[in-house]
C-alpha positions as CSV (number, residue, x, y, z in Angstrom):
1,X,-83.0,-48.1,2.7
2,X,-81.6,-47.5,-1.0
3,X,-79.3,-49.8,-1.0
4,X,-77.8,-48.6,-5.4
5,X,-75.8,-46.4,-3.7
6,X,-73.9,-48.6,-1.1
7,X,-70.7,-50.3,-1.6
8,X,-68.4,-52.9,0.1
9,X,-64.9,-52.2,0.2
10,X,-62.8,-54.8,1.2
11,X,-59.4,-53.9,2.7
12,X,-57.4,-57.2,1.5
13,X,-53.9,-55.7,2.3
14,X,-52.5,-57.3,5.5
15,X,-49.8,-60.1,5.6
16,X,-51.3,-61.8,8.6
17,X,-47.9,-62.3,9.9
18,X,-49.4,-63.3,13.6
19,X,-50.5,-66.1,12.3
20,X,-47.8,-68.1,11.2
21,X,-46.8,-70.4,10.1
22,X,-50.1,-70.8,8.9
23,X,-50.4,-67.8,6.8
24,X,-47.2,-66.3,4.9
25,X,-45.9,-63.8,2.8
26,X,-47.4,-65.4,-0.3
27,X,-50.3,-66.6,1.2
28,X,-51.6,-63.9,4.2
29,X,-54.3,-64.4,6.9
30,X,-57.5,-63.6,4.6
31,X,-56.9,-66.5,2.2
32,X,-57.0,-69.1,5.6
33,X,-60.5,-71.4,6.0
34,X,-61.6,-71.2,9.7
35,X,-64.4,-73.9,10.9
36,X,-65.6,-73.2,7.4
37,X,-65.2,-74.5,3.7
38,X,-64.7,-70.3,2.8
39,X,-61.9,-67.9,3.1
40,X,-62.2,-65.0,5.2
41,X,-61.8,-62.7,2.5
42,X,-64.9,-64.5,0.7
43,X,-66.6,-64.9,4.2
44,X,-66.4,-61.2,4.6
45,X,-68.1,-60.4,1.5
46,X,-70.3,-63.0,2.3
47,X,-71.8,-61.1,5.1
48,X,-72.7,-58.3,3.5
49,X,-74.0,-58.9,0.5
50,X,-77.6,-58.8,1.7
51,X,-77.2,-55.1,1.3
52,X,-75.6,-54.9,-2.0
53,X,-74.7,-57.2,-4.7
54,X,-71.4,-58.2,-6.5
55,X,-71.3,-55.4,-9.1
56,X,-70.7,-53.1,-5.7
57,X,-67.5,-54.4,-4.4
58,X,-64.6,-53.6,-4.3
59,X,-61.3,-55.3,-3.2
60,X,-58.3,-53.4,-2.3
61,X,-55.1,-55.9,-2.1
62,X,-51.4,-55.8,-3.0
63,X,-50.1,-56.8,-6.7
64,X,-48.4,-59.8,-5.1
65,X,-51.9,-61.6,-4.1
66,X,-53.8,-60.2,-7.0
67,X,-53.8,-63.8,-8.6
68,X,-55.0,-65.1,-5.6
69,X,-57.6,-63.0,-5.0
70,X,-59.0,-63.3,-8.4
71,X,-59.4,-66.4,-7.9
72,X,-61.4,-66.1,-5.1
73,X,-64.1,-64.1,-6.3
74,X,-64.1,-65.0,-10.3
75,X,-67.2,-63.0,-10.9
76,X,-66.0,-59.6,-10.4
77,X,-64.5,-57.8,-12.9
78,X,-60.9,-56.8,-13.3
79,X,-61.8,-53.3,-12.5
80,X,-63.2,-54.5,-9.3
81,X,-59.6,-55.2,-7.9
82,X,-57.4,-52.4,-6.7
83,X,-54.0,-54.1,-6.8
84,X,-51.6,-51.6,-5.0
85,X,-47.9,-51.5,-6.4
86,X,-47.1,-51.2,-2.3
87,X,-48.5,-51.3,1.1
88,X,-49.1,-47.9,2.4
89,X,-51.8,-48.6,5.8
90,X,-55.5,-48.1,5.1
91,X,-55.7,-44.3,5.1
92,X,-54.1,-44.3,1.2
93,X,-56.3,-47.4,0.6
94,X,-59.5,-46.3,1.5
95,X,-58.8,-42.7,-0.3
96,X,-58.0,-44.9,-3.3
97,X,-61.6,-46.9,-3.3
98,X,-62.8,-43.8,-2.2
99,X,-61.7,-41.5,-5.3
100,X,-62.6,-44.6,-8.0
101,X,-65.9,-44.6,-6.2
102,X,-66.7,-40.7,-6.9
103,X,-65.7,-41.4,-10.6
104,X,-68.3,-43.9,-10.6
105,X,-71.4,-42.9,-8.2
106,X,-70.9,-39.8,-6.5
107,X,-73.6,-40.2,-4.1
108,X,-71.4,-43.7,-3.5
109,X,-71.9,-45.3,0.8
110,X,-68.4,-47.1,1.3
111,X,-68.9,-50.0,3.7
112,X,-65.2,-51.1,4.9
113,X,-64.6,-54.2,6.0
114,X,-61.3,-55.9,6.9
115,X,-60.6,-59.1,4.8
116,X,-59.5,-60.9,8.1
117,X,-62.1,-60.5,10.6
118,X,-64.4,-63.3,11.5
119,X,-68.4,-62.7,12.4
120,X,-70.5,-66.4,13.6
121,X,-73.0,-66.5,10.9
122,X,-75.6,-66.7,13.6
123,X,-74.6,-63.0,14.3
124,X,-74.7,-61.8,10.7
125,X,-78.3,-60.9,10.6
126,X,-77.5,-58.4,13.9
127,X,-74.9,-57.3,11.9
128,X,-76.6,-56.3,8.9
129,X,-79.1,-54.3,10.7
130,X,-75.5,-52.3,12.4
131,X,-74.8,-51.7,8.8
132,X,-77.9,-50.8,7.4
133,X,-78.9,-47.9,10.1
134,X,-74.8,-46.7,9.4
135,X,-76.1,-46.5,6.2
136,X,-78.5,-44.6,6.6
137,X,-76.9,-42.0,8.9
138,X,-74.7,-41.3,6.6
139,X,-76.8,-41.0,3.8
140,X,-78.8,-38.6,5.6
141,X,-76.8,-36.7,8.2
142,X,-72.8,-37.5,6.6
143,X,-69.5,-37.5,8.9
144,X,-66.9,-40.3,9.3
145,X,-68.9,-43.5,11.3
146,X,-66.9,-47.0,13.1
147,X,-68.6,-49.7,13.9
148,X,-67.7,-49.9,17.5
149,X,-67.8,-52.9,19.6
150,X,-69.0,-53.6,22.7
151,X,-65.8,-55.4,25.0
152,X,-66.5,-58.7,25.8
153,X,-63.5,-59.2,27.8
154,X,-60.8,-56.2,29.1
155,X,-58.2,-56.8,25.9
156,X,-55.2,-55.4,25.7
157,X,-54.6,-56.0,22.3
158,X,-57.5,-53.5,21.2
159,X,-57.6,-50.0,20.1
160,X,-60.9,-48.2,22.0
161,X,-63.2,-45.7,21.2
162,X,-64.9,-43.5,24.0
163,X,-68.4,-42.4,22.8
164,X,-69.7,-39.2,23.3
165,X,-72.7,-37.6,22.8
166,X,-75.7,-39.5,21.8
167,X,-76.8,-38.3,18.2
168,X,-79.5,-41.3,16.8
169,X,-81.1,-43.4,19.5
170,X,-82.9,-46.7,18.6
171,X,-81.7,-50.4,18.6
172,X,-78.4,-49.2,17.4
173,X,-77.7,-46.0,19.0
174,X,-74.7,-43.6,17.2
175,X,-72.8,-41.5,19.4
176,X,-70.4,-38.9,18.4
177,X,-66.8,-40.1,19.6
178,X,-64.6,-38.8,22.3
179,X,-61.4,-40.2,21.8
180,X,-59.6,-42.4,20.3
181,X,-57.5,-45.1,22.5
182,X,-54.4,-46.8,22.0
183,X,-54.2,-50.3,23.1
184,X,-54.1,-50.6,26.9
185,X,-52.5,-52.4,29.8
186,X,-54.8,-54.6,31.2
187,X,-55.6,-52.3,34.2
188,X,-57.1,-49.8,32.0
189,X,-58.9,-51.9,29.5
190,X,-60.4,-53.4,33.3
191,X,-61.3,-49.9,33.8
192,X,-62.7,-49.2,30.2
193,X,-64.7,-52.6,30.6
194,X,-66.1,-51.4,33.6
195,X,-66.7,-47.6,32.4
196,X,-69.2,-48.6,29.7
197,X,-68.4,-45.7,27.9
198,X,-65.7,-47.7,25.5
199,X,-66.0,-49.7,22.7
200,X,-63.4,-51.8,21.0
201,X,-62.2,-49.6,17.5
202,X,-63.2,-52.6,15.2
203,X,-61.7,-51.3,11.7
204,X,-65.3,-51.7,10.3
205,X,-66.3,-47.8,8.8
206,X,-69.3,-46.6,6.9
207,X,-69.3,-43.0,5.4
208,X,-69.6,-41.1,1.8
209,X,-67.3,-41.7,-0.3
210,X,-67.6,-37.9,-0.7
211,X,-67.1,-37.4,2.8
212,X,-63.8,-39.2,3.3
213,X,-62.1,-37.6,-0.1
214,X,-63.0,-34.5,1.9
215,X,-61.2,-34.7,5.3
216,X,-58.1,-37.0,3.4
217,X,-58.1,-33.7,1.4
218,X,-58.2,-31.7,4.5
219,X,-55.5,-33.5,6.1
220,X,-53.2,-35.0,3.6
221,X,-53.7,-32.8,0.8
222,X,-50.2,-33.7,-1.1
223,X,-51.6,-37.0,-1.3
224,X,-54.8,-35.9,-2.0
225,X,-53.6,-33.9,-5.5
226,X,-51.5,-36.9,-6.2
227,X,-54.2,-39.3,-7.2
228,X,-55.6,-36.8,-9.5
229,X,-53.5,-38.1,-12.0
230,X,-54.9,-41.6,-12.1
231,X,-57.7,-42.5,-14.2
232,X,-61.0,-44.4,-13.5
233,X,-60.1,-47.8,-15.0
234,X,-57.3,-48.9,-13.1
235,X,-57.3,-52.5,-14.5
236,X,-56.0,-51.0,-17.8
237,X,-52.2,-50.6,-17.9
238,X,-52.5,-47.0,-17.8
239,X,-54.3,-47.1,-14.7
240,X,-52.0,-49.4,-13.1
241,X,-48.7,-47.4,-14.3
242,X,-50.1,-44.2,-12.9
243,X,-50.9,-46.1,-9.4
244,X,-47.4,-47.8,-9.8
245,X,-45.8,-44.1,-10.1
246,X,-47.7,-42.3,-7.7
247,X,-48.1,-45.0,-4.5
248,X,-44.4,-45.3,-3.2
249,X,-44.7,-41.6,-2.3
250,X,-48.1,-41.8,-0.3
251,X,-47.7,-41.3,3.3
252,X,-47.8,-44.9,5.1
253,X,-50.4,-44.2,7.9
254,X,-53.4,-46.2,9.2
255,X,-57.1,-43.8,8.8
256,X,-57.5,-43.6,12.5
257,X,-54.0,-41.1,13.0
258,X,-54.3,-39.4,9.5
259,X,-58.3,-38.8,9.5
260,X,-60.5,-40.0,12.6
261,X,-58.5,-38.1,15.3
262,X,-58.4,-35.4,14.1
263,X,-61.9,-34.8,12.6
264,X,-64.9,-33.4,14.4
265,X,-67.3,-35.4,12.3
266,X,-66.7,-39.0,13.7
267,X,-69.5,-40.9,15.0
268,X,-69.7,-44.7,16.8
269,X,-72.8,-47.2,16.5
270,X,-73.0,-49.5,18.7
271,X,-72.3,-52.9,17.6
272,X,-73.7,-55.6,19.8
273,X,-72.3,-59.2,17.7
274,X,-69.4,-60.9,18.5
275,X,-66.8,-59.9,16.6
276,X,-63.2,-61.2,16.4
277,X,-60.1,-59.8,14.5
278,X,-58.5,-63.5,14.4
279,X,-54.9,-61.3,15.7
280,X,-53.5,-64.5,17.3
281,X,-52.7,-68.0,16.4
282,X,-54.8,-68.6,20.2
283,X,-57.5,-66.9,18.8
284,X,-57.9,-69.8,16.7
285,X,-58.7,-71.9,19.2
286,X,-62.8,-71.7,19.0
287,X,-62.6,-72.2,15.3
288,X,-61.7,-75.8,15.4
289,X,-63.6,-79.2,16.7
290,X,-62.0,-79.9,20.4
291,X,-61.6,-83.8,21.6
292,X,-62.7,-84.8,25.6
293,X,-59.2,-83.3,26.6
294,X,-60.2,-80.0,24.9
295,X,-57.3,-80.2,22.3
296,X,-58.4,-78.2,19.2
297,X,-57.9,-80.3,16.4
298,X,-56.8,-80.0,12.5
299,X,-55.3,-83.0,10.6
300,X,-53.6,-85.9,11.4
301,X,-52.4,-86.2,15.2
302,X,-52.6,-88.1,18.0
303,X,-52.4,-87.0,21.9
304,X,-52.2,-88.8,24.8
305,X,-52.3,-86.6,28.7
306,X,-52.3,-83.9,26.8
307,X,-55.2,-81.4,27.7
308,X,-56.0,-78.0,25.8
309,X,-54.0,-77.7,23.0
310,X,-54.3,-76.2,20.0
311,X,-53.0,-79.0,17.4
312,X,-52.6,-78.3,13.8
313,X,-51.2,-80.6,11.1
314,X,-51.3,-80.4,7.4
315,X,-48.9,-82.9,5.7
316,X,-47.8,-84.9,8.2
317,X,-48.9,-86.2,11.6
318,X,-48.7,-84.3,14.9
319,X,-48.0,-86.6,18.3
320,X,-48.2,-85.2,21.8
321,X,-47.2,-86.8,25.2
322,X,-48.2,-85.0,28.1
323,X,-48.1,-81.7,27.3
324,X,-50.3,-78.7,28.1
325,X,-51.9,-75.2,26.9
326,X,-49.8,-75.2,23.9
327,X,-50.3,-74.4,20.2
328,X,-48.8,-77.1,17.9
329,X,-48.9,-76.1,14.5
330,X,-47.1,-78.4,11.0
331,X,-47.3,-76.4,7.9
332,X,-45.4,-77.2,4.8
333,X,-42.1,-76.6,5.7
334,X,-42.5,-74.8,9.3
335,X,-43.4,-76.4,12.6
336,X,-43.6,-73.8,15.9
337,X,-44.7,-74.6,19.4
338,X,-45.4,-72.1,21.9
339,X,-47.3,-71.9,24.9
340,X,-51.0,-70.4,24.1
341,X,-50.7,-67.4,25.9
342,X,-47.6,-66.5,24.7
343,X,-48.9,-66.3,21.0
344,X,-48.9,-62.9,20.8
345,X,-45.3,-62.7,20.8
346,X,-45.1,-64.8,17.2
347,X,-44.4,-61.6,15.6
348,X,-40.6,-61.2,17.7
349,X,-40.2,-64.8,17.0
350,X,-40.2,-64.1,13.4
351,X,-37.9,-60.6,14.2
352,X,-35.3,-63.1,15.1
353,X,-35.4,-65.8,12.1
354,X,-34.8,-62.2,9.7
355,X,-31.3,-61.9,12.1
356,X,-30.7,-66.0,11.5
357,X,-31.2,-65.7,8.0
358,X,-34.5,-67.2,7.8
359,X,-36.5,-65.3,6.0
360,X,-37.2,-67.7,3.3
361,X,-39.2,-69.2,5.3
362,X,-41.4,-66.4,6.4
């Protein structure tokens, strides 16, 4: 495979806000260590770098972490950041990487990753081989590709793709896709788990950077013509004033509703390593050493009847007495307690400290 034409674009824009108190405004999910001494963001880039280098990355991220980011991969050069002046979902983002890209190498491969996502490293060689036959396919045959995952479990808190036709058979087969599925109740993803036929929509995509300026011409061609007017360098004040004027107007919408549903070109490979998109603070819960009770552990604590928790403590020390299936978390000037499987309702819990005036804490 030539691998001078393949880049890693790293989509750096979330705010993580499902995992707090652990990760906040000024400080989102990708920047968090998990069972490792590296950040998600650098673990991501980590992964793939087998199949590029660090001149072929690029990081797409809001102004506000820009700082932060920098300092997380202080080899690349400025022009290797995309700071954008707002969020606007990954459809704008991707278009933006995509049109710098074409500037640079118009025969450019985009691999895009999510900053946040976590791979075991005993998985990553699996995964490179996923990557390098997208790669490929799209280098030779072109069209929109997703990494698709095969569903360990029914989740409900998963997109889905349905393949379709198979198009490439080997140890990664690529199928064209079916349809796209919104998250499901857990009847459905029971049936989608049974069906075989689905795969979990991972975010993960591989295609020409040629090929996505195409169909986010097709289909958002205001947009399109707007970032026309920005130049090559954005890490010059020029580039960064033209992104500042233009970005506000973008429509906000995620790649799968602007681009993947309604093209014909979409494929799926199968992707056969465990993947995880680190959405809930329970999620967490493999990442960190467990004691005899199976209490995940972080910092200073202590426990006593208490059996699998997930106990986190940074500045202070956690005690718990009898209690149960909870997550325990002390960060800087937060503390939340929750029953496990109710952590995927952080996000209303935080809803209602905006009406109590809390927000400064958020």
């Amino acid at each position: 495979m030539d691998t001078t034409h393949t880049y890693l674009v790293i989509l750096a824009g979330g705010s993580g806000t499902r995992l707090w108190p652990l990760s906040r405004r000024n400080f989102p999910k990708q920047f968090l260590k998990l069972g490792s001494d590296r950040s998600l963001v650098q673990e991501t880039a980590d992964r793939l770098l087998p199949l590029s280098d660090w001149s072929r990355v690029l990081i797409v991220c809001g102004e506000d972490h820009g700082s932060l980011m920098k300092k997380e991969f202080p080899r690349l050069r400025e022009d290797q950041f995309l700071l954008e002046p707002c969020g606007r979902n990954t459809a704008p983002a991707i278009a933006l990487a995509s049109k710098v890209l074409l500037k640079k190498d118009p025969q450019s491969v985009m691999v895009i990753l999510p900053a946040d996502h976590k791979i075991l490293a005993e998985d990553h060689k699996v995964f490179q081989e996923v990557v390098k036959t997208a790669v490929e396919f799209s280098q030779e045959k072109g069209g929109l590709l997703t990494l698709g995952v095969r569903p360990a479990y029914p989740a409900t808190g998963y997109g889905y793709v349905r393949r379709g036709a198979l198009v490439k058979d080997g140890g990664s087969p690529i199928h064209r896709v079916e349809k796209f599925q919104e998250k499901p109740d857990l009847q459905t993803a029971q049936t989608y788990l049974k069906d075989g036929t689905y795969f979990w929509n991972s975010g993960m995509f591989v295609w020409r950077a040629a090929d996505y300026w195409e169909a986010y011409q097709k289909y958002l061609p205001q947009d399109a013509k707007a970032f026309d007017s920005i130049p090559s360098d954005l890490s010059e004040k020029e580039g960064a004033a033209a992104l500042k004027k233009i970005y506000p107007h973008l429509t906000s919408i995620s790649v799968d509703y602007a681009v993947l549903e309604k093209s014909d070109s979409v494929y799926t490979i199968a992707a056969p390593f465990r993947w995880d998109d680190v959405g809930s603070l329970n999620s967490l819960y493999p990442y960190f050493p467990r004691d005899g009770a199976g209490n995940a552990r972080g910092g200073e604590m202590v426990t006593l009847d208490s059996k699998g928790n997930l106990i986190l403590s940074e500045g202070g020390v956690v005690a718990c007495l009898g209690v149960n299936n909870l997550v325990v978390i002390r960060q800087g000037d937060a503390v939340l307690v929750l029953p496990r499987e109710r952590s995927e309702e952080v996000k209303a819990l935080l809803e209602e400290m905006k009406r109590n005036g809390l927000e400064k804490f958020l």
